[in-house]
N, C-alpha and C positions, 0 to 999 in steps of 0.2 A: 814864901814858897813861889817859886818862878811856873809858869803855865806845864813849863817841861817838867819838873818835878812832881807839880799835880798829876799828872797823866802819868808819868811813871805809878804815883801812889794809886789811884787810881785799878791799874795796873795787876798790880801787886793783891789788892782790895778783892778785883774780878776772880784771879786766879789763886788762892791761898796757896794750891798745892804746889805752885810755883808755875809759871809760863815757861814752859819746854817747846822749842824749837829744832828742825832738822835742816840743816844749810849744807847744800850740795852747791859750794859756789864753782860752776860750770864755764865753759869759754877762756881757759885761763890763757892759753898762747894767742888768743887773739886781745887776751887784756893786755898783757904785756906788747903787744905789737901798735896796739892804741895808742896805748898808754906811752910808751917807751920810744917807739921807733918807725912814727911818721914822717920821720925825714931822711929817713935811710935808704941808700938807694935798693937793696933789696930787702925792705921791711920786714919781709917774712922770716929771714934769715936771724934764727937765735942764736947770737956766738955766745954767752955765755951764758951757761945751766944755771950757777948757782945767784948773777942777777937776776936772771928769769925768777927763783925761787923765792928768793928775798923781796923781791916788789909784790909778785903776791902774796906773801903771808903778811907784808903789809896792809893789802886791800883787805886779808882773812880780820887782820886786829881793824880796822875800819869798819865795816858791817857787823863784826862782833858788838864792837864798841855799842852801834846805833842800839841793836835789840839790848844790851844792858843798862842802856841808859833812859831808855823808854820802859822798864818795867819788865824786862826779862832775865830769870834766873837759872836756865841751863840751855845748853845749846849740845847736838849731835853734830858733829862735822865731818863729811869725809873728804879729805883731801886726795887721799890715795885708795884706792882698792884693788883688787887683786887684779883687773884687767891691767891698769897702769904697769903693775909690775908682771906682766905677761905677752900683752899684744904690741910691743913698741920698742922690743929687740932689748937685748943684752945691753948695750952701754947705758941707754935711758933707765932702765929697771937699777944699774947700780947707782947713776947718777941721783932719781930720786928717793933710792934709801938713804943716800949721803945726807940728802937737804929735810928729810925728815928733825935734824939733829938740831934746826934753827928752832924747832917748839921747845927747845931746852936750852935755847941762847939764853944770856942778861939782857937780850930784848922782851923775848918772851915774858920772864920772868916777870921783869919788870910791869910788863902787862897784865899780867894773871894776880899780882899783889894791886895795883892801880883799879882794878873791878872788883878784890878781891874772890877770887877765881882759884877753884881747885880744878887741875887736870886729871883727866884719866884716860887711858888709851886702852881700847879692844882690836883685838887683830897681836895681841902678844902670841898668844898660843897658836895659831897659824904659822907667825914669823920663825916661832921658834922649832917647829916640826919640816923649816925649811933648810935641817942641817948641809943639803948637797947643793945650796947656793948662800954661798958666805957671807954676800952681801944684805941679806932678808935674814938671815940666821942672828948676823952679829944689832943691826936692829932691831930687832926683835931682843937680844938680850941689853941694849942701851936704853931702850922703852921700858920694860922690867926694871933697869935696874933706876932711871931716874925715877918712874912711878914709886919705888919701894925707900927712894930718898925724900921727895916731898912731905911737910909737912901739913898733912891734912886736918880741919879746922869744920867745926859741927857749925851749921847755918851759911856758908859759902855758896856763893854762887856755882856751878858747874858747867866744865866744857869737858864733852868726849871724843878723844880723837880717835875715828875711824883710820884703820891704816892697814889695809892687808888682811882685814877681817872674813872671816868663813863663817859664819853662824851654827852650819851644819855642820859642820867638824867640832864646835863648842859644845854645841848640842849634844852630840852623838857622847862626847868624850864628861862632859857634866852626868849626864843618866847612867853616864856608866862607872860612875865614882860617889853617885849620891849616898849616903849613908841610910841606915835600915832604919834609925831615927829620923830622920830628914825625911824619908819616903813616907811615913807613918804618920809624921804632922801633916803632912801635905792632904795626903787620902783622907784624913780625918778631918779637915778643913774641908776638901771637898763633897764630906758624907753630906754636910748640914746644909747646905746651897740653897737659897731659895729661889731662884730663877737663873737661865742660863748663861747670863751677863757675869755672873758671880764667879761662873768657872773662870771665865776667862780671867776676872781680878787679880784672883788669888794665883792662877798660874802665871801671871804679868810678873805680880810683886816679884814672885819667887826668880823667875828665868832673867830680869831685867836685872836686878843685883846682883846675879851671877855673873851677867857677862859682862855688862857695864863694871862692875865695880862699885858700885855705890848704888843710892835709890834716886830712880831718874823716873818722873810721870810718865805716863802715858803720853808721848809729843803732842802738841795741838796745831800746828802748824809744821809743812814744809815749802819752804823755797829753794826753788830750781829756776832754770833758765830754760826759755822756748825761744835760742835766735832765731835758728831756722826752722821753725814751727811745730817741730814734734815735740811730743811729752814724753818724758821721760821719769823714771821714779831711780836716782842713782844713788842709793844707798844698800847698806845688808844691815846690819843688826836691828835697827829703827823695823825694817820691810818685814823681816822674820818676827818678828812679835808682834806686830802690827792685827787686828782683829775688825779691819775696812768697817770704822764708824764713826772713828772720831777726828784725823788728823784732815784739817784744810790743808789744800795743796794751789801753793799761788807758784806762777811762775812770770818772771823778767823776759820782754822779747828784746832783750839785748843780754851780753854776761854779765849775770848780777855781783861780780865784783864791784860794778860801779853802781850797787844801790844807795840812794841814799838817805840820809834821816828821815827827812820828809817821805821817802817811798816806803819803809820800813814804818814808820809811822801811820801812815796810809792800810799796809797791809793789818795792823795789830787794830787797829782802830776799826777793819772791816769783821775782823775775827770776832771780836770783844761784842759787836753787833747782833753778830749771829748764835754768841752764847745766851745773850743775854734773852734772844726772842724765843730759843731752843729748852731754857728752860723755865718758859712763862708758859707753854704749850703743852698741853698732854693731850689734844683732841685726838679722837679718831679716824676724824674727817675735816673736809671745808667749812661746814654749814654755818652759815651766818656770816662768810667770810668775801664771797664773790657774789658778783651782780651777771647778770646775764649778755652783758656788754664785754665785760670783761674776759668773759671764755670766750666771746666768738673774737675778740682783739686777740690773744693770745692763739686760739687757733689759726686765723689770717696767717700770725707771725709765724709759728708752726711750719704751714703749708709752705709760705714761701720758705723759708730753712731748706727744708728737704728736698726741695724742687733743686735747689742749688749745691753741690755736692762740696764745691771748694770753701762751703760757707761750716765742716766738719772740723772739730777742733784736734789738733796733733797729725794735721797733714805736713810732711816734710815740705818747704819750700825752699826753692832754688837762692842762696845767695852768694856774693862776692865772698866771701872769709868763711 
């Protein structure tokens, strides 16, 4: 077994219930202009949409690739969300429902059996309440209809594509279809609880296989990109179930399309760290743990901090791209 493989098993070992990922790979027209079109005399200039598409879902099976091969078995992805298909005019909103249709190429395919990988997509029921724009209506029924042709396989790896997703509309439109059975296990489940973590469990399990599709953990990590320095959380479904305790959030200050093994490595290795001390710990406090040296070192640092204001994490900064 090669060191990569350990650490994959490894991996696998830390996280039984399988290591869940949220990859909001951000910067994309500047990846493609990196990437693509440094010798062009107007770089910036994208003549074609669906090159543009294709190199990126490239970079998307690249960084997918890293976290399945290190030890990860589901990933949430958003490529698209409803701003893409709202704030950037008419021709780009039909442009990218078109290039939606490459996660269902014999590339893709290819891809998804190669890690073997079952797909699923959220944001169908959105797309499809979008009958008075043809172009989000009829993807929305090409999404449906490939999801309801795959053939799905117990123990598989997972990727969810985010595409056009409302959570609040799913929400609204699930509570209001649940069954009087359905409602009654739930309440029932909830009668017996023994602390308040438990609510949220049980309402996880339940709300996350409704809209995913399947059973996806609790995510433990998201990666995003901070080029220009702000934070950003650019996801919905992940964000709308989310109960602020568990998921680490790294971010790339360049577009993490270009992350690579070793970075992705890096990140799960820092994670894997912090589980591991999180659940050796149940104290209530420090004691026994700091020296008197060491609070006045950390206060120093403190104080300087705060004296310096640009020293604030998710300040926007000024760059070139």
């Amino acid at each position: 077994m090669t060191s990569a493989e350990e650490f994959a098993a490894r991996v696998r070992a830390r996280y039984p219930e399988g290591l869940t990922a949220v990859l909001s790979l951000g910067g994309t027209r500047t990846t493609y202009i990196l990437s693509q079109q440094r010798g062009s005399a107007d770089p910036g200039k994208i003549e074609s949409f669906s090159a543009y598409a294709a190199h990126l879902l490239e970079r998307y099976q690249q960084v997918m690739g890293h976290f399945f091969e290190l030890g990860g078995q589901n990933i949430i992805i958003t490529p698209l969300s409803i701003h893409n298909f709202s704030r950037r005019g008419d021709e780009y909103r039909d442009q990218a429902a078109q290039s939606v249709d490459l996660l269902f190429s014999s590339d893709f395919v290819a891809f998804y059996e190669r890690y073997e990988v079952d797909p699923y997509f959220t944001g169908i029921d959105a797309l499809l309440h979008m009958r008075h724009v043809p172009s989000l209506y009829q993807l929305g029924e090409r999404m449906a209809a490939f999801q309801h042709s795959w053939q799905y396989r117990e123990g598989r790896r997972r990727i969810v594509w985010e595409i056009g997703s409302i959570p609040l509309l799913s929400l609204m439109r699930l509570n209001a279809s649940m069954s009087e059975d359905d409602r009654a296990q739930l309440e029932q489940a909830l009668a017996s609880v023994e602390n308040m973590e438990q609510i949220y469990e049980i309402l996880y399990v339940y709300y996350a296989r409704a809209l995913y599709g399947t059973d996806i953990p609790q995510p433990h990590l998201y990666i995003g990109s901070s080029r220009n320095g702000d934070l950003k959380l650019r996801i919905q479904t992940p964000l709308a179930l989310d109960n602020g305790g568990r998921m680490r959030l790294f971010y790339t200050p360049y577009p993490n399309t270009f992350l690579t093994r070793e970075g992705m490595r890096a990140i799960i290795e820092n994670l894997e760290a912090e589980t591991v001390l999180r659940s050796a710990t149940h104290d209530y406090d420090y004691s026994g743990k700091l020296t008197p040296e060491l609070v006045e070192a950390e206060y120093q640092r403190v104080e300087a901090l705060r004296a310096d204001p640009s020293a604030i994490l998710g300040l926007r900064r000024k760059v070139s791209l």
